[in-house]
C-alpha positions, 0 to 999 in steps of 0.5 A, a space after each residue: 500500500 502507498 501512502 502520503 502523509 503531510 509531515 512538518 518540520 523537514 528542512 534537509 537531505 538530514 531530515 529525509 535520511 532521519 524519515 525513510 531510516 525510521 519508517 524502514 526500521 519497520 518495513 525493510 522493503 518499504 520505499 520512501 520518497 521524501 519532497 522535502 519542499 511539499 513536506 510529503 512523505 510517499 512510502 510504500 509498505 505493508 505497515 499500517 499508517 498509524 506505525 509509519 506517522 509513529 516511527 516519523 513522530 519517534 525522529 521528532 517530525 509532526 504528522 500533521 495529516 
């Protein structure tokens, strides 16, 4: 399943790495797309969406939808 989530706070490729490390701690397989610039996260996974905004909100970003 691929999902998007608007998330605040990211500024940098940092921010990107920090974000797809957490989401694939969970889902090995999982394929993030980060765009830092629209504040989006596109993963694919097999993880619920509550566990993707989880892991992201574990690395101090807020999901904000």
């Amino acid at each position: 399943m691929t999902m998007e989530l608007k998330v605040a706070g990211m500024t940098c490729g940092h921010c990107a790495k920090a974000v797809t490390a957490a989401i694939q701690a969970h889902d090995r397989a999982a394929q993030v797309e980060v765009l830092l610039a629209e504040g989006l996260v596109r993963a694919t996974t097999t993880l619920p969406r509550t566990e993707v905004a989880a892991a992201i909100a574990e690395e101090g970003y807020a999901v904000t939808a």
